[in-house]
N, C-alpha and C positions, 0 to 999 in steps of 0.2 A: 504494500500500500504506500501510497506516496506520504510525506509527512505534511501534516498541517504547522503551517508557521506563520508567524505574525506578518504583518506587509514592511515593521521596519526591518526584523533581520532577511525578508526578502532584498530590500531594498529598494521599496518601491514608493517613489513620493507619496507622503501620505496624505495630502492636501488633493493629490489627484485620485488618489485610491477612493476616500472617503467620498468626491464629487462624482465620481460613477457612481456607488450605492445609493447615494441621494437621488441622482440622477434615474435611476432602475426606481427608487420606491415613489417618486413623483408619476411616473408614467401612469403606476398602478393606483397610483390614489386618484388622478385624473380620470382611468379608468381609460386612458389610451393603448391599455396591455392589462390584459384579466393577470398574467402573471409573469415572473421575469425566474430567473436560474441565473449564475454566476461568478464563474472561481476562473481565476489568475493562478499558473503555474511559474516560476522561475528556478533554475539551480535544482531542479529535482523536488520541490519544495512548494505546495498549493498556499493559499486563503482560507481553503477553503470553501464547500457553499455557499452564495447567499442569495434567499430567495425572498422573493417581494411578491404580493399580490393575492389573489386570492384560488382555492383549488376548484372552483367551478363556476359558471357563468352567472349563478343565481346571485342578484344584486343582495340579499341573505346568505352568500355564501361566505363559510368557515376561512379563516387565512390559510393561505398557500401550506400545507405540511413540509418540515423540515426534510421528511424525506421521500417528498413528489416524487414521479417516474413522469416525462415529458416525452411524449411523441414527437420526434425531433425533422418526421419528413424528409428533405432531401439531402440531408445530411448521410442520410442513409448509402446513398451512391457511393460514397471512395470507403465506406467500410465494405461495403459487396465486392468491390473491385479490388480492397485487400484482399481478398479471401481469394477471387481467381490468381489472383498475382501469387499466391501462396503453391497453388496448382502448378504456374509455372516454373516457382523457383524447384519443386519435386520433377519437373520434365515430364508431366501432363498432359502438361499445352505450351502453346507458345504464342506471346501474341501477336504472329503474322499466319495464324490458322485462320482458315475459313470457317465462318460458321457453320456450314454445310456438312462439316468433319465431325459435328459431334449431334445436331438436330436437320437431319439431310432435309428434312419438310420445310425446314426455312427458305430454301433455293427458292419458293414461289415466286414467280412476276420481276424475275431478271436481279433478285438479290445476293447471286450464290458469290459475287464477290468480295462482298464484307467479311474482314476480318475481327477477331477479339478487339484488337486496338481499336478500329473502329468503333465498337460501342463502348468501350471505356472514355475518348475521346469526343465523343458527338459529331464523329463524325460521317458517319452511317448514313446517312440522309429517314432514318428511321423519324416514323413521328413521335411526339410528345405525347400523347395519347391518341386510344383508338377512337374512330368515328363513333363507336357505340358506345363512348365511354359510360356515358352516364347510364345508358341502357343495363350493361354488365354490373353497372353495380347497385342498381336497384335491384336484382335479380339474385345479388350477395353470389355471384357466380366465383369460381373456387379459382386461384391466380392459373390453371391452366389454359381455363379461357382465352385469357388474357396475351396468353403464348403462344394457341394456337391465331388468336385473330391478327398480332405481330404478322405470325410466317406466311398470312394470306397478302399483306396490304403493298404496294409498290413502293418504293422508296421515291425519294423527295428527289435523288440526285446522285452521280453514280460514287462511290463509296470514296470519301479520304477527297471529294473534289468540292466542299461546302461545311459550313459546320450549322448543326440544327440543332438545339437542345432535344433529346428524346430521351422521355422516360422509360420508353417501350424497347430500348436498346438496354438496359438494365433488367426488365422481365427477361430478355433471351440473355442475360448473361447470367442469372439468375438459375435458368434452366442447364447454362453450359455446367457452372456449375453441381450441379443437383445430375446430370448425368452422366459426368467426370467420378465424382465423388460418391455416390451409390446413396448421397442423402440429401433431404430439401436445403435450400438455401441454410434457411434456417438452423436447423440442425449442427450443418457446417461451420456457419460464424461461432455454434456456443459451444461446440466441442474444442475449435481450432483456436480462439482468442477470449470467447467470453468466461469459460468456467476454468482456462489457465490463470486469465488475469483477475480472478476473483471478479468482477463483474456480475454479480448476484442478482442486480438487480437490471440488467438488459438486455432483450429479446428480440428479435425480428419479429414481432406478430406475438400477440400476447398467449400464453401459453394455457391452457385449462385448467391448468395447478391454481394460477393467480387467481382463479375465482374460488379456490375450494377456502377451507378452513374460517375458522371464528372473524377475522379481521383477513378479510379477500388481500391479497395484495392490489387487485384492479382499483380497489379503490384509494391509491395514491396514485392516478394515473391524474393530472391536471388537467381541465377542459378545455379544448380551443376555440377560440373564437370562432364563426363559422361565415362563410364566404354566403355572399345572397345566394346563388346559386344550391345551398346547401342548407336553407333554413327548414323547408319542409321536407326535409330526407333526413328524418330517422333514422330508418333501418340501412342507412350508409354512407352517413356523412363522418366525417373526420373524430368522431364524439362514438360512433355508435362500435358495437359489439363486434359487428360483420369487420369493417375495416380497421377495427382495432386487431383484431385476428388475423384477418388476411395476411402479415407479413410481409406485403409488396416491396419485393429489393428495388426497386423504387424512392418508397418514402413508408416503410412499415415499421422503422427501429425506436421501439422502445427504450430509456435510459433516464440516469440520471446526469447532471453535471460532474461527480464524484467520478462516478463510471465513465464516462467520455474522456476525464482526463488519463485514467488509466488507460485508455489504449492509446491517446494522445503521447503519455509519457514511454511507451512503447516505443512509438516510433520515436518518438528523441533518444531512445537507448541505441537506435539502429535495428533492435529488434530483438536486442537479448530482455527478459525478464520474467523474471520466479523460475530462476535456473532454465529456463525455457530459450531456444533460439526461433522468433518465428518468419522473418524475415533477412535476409541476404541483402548486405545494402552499399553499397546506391544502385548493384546493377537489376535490379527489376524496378525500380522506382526512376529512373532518371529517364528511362524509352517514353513512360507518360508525362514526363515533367515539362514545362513549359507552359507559358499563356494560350492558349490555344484557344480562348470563348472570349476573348473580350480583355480591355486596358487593364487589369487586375494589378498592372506591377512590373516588376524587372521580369525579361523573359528568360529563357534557355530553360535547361533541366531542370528546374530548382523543385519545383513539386506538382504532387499530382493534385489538380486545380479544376472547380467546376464551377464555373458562374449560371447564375442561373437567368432566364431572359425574363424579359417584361413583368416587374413588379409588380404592376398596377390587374394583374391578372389575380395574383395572388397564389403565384408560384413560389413556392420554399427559396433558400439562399443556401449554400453554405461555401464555405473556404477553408479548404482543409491539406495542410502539407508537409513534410516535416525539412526541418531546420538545414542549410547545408553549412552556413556560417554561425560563429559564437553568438551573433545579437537575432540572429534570425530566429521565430518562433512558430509554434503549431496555431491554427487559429481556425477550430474548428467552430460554429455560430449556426444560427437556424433559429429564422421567424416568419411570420408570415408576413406578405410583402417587404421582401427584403431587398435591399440593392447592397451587395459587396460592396462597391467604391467606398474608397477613405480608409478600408482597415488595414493599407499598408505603410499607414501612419501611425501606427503602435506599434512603437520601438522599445527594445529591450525586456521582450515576454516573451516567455517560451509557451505557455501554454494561455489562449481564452477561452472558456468552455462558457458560452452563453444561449441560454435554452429558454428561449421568447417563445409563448404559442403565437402571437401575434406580434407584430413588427410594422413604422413604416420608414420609408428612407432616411427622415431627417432627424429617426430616433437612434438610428442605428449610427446616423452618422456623430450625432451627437456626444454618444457612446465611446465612438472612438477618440477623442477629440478630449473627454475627460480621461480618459485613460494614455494619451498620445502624451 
């Protein structure tokens, strides 16, 4: 477990410290964010949580519990594609394999070019979601749906010659996955990373356990705000049972701040930890590394990096990479409506693990800005 320590023997201004949790607990008391998550790593060494807000959307809702679980959404994507990258550092796969080598039904409608790195990259011309999305998931259809309706649909563009955000390239890598490995996504992140790195409390898709017993675990799961599109769907909005379940490597990962930073401090180890080696470093992490979506920052290898497009849709965010220089830091983040820009102006942090259900540009930016 990483050590908890104060921000002065981090070393972290404390006049800027203290103005981001101010900052987190005004959002929540405005009521501009049902609730915030928040810990700052350095030197091996956390903050700590700190959470702001409240655990569910009801204007009578109890305060945020200390030890919430946060649906962290798109954040979800560079932990799935550690796990392929895991594949290939065992000589699995590689990623200049065609998808067609491991789900041959993907070839539909002229796609058998695409590679792994393709969907790790967005560069696939795969869509962001399927036409039927909303359809599928009213229907709580089970994520192979979701795999086969990918392997029918044409691409946008021919493979590695455009970049498109697509989430639907993460359901097939999901599957590459899951039929590499003889088990679901899922399964694979908690054996391979989460119940190494003690992770107790994070899942892909919430598991059936969490409902059993006197105090459910489901119930530190914190509620997120819900997009219009999403206010009359119950039984499968971002809140409900079905898509909490679902798992979507995608945006299905369960966790806490605590727990992100542990696999965050992971890779700042290079990938040694709890006697464990789980990645090989730089050379399977530098082939993804580079800016490739967008002005995010210094380009070349430096990390694997996913911006995410058009906030105003109310598409996840996150930024996640690990360190190649001493001031350089992990900065894993996830809200709704998020725009990345500006967080590569917080210098001298190795770790931000900030777990917003809700987000908008000029809070996030804000954010950075007390912490920079």
């Amino acid at each position: 477990m990483i050590e908890i320590a104060s921000p002065k023997s981090m070393k972290l201004d404390a006049a800027r410290w203290h103005a981001a949790l101010e900052l987190a607990q005004r959002w929540c008391d405005e009521d501009k964010l049902p609730a915030v998550g928040l810990l700052v790593g350095r030197d091996g060494k956390t903050t700590g949580a700190h959470l702001s807000g409240r655990q569910t959307l009801d204007a009578d809702s109890a305060p945020i519990r200390d030890d919430a679980i946060f649906l962290i959404a798109s954040i979800t994507k560079p932990i799935v594609a550690m796990g392929a990258l895991l594949l290939v550092e065992r000589g699995e796969i590689s990623l200049g394999d065609r998808v067609t080598e491991f789900i041959p039904e993907f070839g539909n409608n002229g796609k058998n070019g695409i590679t792994l790195r393709h969907l790790m990259t967005h560069t696939s011309g795969l869509p962001d979601m399927l036409a039927d999305n909303k359809e599928l998931r009213a229907g709580q259809t089970p994520l192979s749906r979701f795999v086969e309706g990918t392997c029918d649909v044409k691409s946008s563009f021919p493979p590695g010659r455009g970049v498109q955000y697509q989430s639907m390239g993460f359901a097939i890598l999901g599957e590459v996955i899951t039929r590499v490995s003889g088990k679901s996504t899922a399964e694979f992140l908690r054996d391979e990373f989460f119940d190494p790195l003690q992770m107790n409390d994070t899942a892909l898709g919430v598991p059936e356990d969490w409902y059993g017993g006197p105090q459910p675990k489901v119930q530190r799961i914190a509620e997120i705000r819900l997009p219009p599109n999403q206010h009359d769907a119950n039984d499968w909005n971002w809140n409900s049972r079905y898509w909490r379940g679902l798992g979507a490597p995608w945006g299905g990962l369960l966790t806490t701040p605590a727990d992100l930073a542990q696999f965050t401090q992971m890779m700042m180890n290079h990938g040694p930890q709890c006697q464990l080696r789980r990645l090989s470093w730089p050379a399977n992490i530098w082939p993804l590394g580079g800016n490739r979506n967008g002005p995010l920052g210094r380009p070349g290898p430096q990390c694997l990096r996913h911006h995410f497009h058009n906030p105003a849709t109310g598409t996840a965010g996150s930024l996640f990479g690990p360190p190649v220089e001493r001031d350089c830091r992990i900065v894993p983040m996830n809200c709704r409506t998020m725009a990345t820009r500006n967080l590569d102006g917080i210098r001298n942090i190795d770790i931000l693990a900030a777990t917003i259900p809700e987000g908008i540009n000029a809070q996030v930016a804000e954010l950075a800005d007390a912490l920079g």
